[in-house]
C-alpha positions as YAML, in Angstrom:
chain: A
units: angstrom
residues:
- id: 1
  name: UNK
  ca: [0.00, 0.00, 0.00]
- id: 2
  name: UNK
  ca: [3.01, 2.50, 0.92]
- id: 3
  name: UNK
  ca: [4.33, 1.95, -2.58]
- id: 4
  name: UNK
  ca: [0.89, 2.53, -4.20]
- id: 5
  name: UNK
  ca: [0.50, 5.73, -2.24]
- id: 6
  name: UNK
  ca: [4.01, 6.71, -2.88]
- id: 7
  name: UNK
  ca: [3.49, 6.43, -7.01]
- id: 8
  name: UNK
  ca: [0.06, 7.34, -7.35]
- id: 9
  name: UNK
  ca: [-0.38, 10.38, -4.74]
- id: 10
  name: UNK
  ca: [-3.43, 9.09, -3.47]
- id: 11
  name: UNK
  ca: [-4.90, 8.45, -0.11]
- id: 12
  name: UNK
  ca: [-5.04, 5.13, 1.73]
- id: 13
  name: UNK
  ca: [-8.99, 4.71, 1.91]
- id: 14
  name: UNK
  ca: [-8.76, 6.02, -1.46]
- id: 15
  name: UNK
  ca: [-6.47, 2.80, -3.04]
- id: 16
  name: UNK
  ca: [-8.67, 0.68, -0.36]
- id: 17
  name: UNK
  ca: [-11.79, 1.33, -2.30]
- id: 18
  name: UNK
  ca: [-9.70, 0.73, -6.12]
- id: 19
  name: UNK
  ca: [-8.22, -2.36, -4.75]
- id: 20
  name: UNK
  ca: [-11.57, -3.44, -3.55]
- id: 21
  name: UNK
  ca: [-13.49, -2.93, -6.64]
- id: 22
  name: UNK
  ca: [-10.58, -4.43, -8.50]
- id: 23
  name: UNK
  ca: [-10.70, -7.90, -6.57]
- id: 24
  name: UNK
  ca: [-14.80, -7.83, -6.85]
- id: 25
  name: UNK
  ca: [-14.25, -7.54, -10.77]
- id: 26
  name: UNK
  ca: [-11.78, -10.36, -10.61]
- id: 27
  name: UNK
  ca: [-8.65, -8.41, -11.68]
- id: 28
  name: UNK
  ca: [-7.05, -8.88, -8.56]
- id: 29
  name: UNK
  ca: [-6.94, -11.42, -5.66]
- id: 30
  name: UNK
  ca: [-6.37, -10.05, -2.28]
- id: 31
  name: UNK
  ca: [-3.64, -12.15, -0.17]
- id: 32
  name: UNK
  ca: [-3.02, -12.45, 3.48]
- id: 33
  name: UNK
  ca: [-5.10, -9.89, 6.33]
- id: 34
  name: UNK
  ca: [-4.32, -6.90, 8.31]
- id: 35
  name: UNK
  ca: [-0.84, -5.27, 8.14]
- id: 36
  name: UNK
  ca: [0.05, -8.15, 6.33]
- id: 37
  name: UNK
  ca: [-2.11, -7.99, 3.33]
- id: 38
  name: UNK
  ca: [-0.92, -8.07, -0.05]
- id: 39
  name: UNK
  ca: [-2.30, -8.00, -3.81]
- id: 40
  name: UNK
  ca: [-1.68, -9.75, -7.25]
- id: 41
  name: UNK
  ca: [-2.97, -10.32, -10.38]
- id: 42
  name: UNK
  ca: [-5.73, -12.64, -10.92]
- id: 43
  name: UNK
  ca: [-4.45, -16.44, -12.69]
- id: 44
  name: UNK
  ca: [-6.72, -17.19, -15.22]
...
């Protein structure tokens, strides 16, 4: 998240919200929980 914030300028609840609506559209998949929570691209 630090490194998406970093690049993009935008806020944390702001990427929380992208990231979200990514994973429901099945672009991403959402690994781990809490501090340790991490993203990827979704396998086909």
């Amino acid at each position: 998240m630090a490194e998406a914030i970093r690049l993009t300028g935008s806020n944390r609840n702001t990427l929380k919200l992208h990231f979200r609506d990514l994973i429901e559209r099945g672009h991403l998949e959402l690994h781990g929980s809490g501090r340790g929570v991490w993203y990827g691209l979704k396998s086909v």
